[in-house]
DOVEXBA-639133 format. One line per field, with one value per residue (C-alpha): residue in one letter; chain; x, y, z. Coordinates in nm, 3 decimals, decimal comma, always signed. Example, Ala and Ser with C-alpha at 12.3 -4.5 7.8 and 13.67 -1.06 7.14 Angstrom:
residues 2
aa = A	S
ch = A	A
c1 = +1,230	+1,367
c2 = -0,450	-0,106
c3 = +0,780	+0,714
This chain:
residues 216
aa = X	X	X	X	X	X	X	X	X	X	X	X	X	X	X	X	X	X	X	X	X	X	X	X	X	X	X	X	X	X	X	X	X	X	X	X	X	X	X	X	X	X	X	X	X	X	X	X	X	X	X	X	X	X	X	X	X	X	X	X	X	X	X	X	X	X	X	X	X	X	X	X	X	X	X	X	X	X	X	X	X	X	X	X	X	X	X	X	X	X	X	X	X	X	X	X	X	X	X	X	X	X	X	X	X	X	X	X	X	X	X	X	X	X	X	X	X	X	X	X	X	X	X	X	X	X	X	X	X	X	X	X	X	X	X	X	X	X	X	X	X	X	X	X	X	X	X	X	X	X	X	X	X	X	X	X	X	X	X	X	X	X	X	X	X	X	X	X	X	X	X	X	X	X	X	X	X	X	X	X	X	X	X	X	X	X	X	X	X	X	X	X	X	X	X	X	X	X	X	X	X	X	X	X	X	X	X	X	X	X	X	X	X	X	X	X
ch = A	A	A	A	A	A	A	A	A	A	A	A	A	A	A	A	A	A	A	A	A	A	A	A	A	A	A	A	A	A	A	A	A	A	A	A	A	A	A	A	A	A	A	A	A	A	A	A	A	A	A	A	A	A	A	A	A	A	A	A	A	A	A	A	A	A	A	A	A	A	A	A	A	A	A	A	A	A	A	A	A	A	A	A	A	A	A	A	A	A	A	A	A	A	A	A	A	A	A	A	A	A	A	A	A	A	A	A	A	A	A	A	A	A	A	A	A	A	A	A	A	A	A	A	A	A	A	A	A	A	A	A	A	A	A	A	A	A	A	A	A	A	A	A	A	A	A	A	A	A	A	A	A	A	A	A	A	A	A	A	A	A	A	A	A	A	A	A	A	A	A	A	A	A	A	A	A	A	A	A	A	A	A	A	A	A	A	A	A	A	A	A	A	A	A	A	A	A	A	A	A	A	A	A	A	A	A	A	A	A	A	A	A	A	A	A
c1 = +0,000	+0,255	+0,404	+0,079	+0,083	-0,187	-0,415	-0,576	-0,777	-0,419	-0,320	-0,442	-0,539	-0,242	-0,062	-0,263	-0,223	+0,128	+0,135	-0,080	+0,086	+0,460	+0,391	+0,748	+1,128	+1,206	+0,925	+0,973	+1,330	+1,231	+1,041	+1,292	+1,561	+1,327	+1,293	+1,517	+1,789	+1,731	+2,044	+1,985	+2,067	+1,845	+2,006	+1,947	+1,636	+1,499	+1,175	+0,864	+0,711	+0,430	+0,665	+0,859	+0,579	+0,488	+0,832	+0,919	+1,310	+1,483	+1,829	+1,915	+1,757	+1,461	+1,401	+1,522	+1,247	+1,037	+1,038	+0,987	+0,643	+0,515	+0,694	+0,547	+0,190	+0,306	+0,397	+0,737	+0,944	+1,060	+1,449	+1,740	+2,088	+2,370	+2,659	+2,911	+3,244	+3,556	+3,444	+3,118	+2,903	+2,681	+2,476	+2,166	+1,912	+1,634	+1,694	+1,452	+1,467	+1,337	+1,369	+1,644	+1,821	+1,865	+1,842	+1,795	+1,598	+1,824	+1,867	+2,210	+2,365	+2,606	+2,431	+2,666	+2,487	+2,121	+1,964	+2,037	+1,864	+1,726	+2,051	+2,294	+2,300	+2,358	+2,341	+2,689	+2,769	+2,525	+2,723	+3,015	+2,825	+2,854	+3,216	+3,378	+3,128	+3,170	+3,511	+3,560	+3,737	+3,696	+3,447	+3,554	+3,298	+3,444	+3,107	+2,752	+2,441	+2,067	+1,756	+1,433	+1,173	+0,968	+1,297	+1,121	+0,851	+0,581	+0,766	+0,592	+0,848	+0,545	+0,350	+0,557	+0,606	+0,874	+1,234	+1,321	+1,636	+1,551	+1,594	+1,962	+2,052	+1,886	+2,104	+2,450	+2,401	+2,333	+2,601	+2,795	+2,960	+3,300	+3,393	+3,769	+3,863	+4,246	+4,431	+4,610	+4,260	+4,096	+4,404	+4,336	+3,971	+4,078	+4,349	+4,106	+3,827	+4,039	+4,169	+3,775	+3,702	+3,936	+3,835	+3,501	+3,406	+3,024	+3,012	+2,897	+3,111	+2,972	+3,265	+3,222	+3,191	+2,827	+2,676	+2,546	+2,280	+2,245	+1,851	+1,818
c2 = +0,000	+0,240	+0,205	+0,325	+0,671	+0,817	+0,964	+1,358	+1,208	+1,181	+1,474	+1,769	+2,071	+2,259	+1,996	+1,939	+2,289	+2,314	+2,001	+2,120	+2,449	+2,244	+2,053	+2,133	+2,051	+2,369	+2,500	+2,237	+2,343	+2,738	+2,631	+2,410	+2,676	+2,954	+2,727	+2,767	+2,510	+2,284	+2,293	+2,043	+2,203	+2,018	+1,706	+1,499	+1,484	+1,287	+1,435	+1,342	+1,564	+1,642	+1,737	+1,945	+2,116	+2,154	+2,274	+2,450	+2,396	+2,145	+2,002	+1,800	+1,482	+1,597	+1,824	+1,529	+1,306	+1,606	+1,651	+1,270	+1,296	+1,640	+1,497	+1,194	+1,311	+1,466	+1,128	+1,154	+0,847	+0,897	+0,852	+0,972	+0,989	+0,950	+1,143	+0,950	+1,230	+1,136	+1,327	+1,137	+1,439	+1,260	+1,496	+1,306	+1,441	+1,370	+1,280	+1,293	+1,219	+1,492	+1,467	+1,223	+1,382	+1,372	+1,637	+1,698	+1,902	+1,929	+2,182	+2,258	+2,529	+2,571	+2,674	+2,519	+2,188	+2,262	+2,083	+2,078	+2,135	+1,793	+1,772	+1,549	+1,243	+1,000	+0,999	+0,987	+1,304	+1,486	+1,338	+1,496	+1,861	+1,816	+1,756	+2,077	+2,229	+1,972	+2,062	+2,281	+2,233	+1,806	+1,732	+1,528	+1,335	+0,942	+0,731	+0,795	+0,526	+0,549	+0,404	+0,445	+0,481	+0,194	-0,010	+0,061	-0,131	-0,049	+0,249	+0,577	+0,834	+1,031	+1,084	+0,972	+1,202	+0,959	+0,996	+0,791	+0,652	+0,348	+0,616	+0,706	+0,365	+0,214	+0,508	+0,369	+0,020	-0,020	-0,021	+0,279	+0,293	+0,450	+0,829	+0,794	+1,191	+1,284	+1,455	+1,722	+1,791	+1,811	+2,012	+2,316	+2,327	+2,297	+2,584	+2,821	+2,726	+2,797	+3,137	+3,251	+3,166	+3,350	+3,675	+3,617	+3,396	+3,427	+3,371	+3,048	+2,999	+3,061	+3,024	+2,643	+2,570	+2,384	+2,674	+2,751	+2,425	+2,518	+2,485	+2,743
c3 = +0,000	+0,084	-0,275	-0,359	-0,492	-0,234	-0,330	-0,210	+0,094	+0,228	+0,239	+0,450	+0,259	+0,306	+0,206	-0,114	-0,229	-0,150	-0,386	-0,676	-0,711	-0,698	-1,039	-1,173	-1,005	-1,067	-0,865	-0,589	-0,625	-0,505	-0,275	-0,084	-0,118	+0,018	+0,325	+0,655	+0,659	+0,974	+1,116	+1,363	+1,647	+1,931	+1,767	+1,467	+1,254	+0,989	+0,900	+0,689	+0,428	+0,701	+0,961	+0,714	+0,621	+1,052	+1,111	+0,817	+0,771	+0,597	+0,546	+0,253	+0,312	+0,432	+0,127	-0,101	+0,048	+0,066	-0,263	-0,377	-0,223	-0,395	-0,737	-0,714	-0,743	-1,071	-1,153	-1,123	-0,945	-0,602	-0,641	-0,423	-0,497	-0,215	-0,300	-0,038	+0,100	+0,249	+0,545	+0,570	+0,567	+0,269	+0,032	-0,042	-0,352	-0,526	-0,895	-1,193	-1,580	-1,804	-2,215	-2,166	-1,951	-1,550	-1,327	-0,986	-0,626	-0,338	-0,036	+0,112	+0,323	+0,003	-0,290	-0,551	-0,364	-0,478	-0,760	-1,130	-1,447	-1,655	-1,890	-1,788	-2,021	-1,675	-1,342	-1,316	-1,529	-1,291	-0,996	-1,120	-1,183	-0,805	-0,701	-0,723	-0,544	-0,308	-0,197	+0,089	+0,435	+0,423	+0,166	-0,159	-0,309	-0,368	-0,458	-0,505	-0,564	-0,640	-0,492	-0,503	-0,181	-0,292	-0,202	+0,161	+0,129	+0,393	+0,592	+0,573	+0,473	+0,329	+0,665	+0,956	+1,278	+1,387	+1,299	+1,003	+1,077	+0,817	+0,532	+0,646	+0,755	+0,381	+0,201	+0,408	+0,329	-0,045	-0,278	-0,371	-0,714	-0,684	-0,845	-0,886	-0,882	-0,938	-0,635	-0,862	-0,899	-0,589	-0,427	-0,672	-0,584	-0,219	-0,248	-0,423	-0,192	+0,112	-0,035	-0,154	+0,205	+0,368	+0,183	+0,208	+0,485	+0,520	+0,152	-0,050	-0,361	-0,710	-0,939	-1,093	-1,424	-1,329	-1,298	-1,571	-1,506	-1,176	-1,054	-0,844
């Protein structure tokens, strides 16, 4: 039942307008980056779309699954991408195909980490739209793998006031494909990161070459 697409009865009536007037990723994508990043700060969360909605703030995972449920009533399939870093602070996103092409919705406290425009010709050239973005103090991205919510089976990640630790813990354990990066590479990106930073340190960066396919 859960894998059900449910239907309006679901949904409260905020919800269901918040839903009808979302019908694009780009428009779930302003919506998610108008919201307050949830910064976690009475510890760590795991929100439903309801609670999201309750609490209005989001961090990335919340707005990835966040946006699976509004996207999926457009009939779009509710898919997440985990981009894996050395550091272990994981970006997770949602990821949809458009005209061939994939794209993505995502919410970040860096805005080079938000979602991308349908035009990447696979999931792994959109992965690595995201890498030198990625970079700052400890971040390098080094694997990434898809799933889908269905994969779940019967756990509500729609409704759910609980904390759904099942969604991180599902995200950990399935295999990661690896994103073999060179370190000539990576040490430029880190240099000019830490030198932008240093001159402007309240800033998020802007200067990739992604940009240009940047959802914002």
């Amino acid at each position: 039942m859960k894998n059900s697409r449910p239907d309006k009865g679901s949904f409260t009536a905020r919800e269901w307008k918040l839903i009808e007037r979302l019908n694009t990723p780009a428009k779930v994508q302003r919506y998610f980056s108008s919201l307050p990043y949830n910064w976690e700060l009475n510890g760590g969360t795991m929100r439903s779309f309801r609670s999201v909605l309750r609490k209005n703030e989001a961090h990335c995972l919340e707005a990835a699954v966040g946006a699976a449920v509004i996207l999926e009533q457009h009939g779009y399939p509710p898919l997440l991408l985990d981009l894996e870093s050395v550091d272990l602070l994981d970006h997770v996103i949602f990821v949809f195909k458009e005209n061939g092409g994939w794209g993505s919705v995502a919410r970040s406290r860096d805005i080079g980490l938000h979602g991308r425009k349908p035009v990447y010709r696979s999931l792994r050239d959109l992965v690595w739209s995201y890498f030198d973005p990625y970079v700052d103090f400890s971040g390098r991205i080094k694997a990434y793998a898809q799933t889908s919510l269905y994969d779940l089976g019967a756990y509500d990640w729609r409704f759910s006031r609980r904390n759904m630790t099942k969604i991180e813990n599902h995200l950990r354990s399935i295999p990661h494909k690896p994103l073999p990066s060179s370190n000539s590479r990576y040490q430029k990106l880190l240099t000019r990161y830490h030198a932008y930073k240093k001159r402007y340190p309240d800033r998020s960066p802007r200067y990739y070459d992604s940009r240009a396919n940047w959802m914002l």
